[in-house]
C-alpha positions in Angstrom: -52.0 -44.6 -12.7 -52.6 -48.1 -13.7 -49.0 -48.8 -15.6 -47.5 -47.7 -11.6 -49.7 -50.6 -10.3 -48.5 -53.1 -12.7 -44.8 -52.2 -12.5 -44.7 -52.0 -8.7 -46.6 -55.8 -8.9 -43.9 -56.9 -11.2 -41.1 -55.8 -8.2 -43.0 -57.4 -5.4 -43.6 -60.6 -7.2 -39.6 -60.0 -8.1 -38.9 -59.8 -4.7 -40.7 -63.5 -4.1 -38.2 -64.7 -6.6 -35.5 -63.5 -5.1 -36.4 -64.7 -2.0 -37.3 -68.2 -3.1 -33.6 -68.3 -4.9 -31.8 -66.6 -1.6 -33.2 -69.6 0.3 -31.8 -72.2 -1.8 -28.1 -71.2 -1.3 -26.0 -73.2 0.9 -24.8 -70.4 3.0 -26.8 -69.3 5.8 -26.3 -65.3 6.1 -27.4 -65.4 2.6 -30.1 -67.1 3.4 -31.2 -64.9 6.4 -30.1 -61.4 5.0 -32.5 -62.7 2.0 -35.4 -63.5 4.2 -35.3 -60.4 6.2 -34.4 -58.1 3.6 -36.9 -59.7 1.0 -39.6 -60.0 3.4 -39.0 -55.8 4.7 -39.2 -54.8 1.3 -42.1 -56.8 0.1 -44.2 -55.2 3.1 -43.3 -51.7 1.8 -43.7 -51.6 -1.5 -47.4 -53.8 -0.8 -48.0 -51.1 1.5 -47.2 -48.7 -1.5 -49.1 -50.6 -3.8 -51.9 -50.4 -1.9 -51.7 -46.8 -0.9 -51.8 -46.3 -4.5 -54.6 -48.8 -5.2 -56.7 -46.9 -3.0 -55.7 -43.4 -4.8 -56.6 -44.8 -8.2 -60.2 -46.1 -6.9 -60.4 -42.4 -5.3 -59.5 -40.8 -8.6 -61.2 -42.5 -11.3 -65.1 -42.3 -11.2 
């Protein structure tokens, strides 16, 4: 259950990147569509990846 963790904190911490990048471009629907669709996904898969953070703790004594 742990590699899931580590892999899904990889993504989010790849969606931080991308979103640092997206704001650095001279156009500015790049720049919004990478705010907004950075930011949506990070809340998910944090939501997911603390779903399953909870789930591990629940499992493992």
């Amino acid at each position: 259950m742990t590699i899931p963790l580590w892999l899904f904190l990889a993504i989010d911490v790849g969606f931080i990147v991308a979103s640092v990048l997206g704001v650095r471009t001279k156009k500015p629907s790049v720049v919004w569509f990478s705010i907004i669709a950075n930011s949506i996904f990070f809340v998910l898969l944090s939501g997911l990846i603390f779903l399953l953070a909870i789930a591990n703790g629940i499992s493992e004594p």
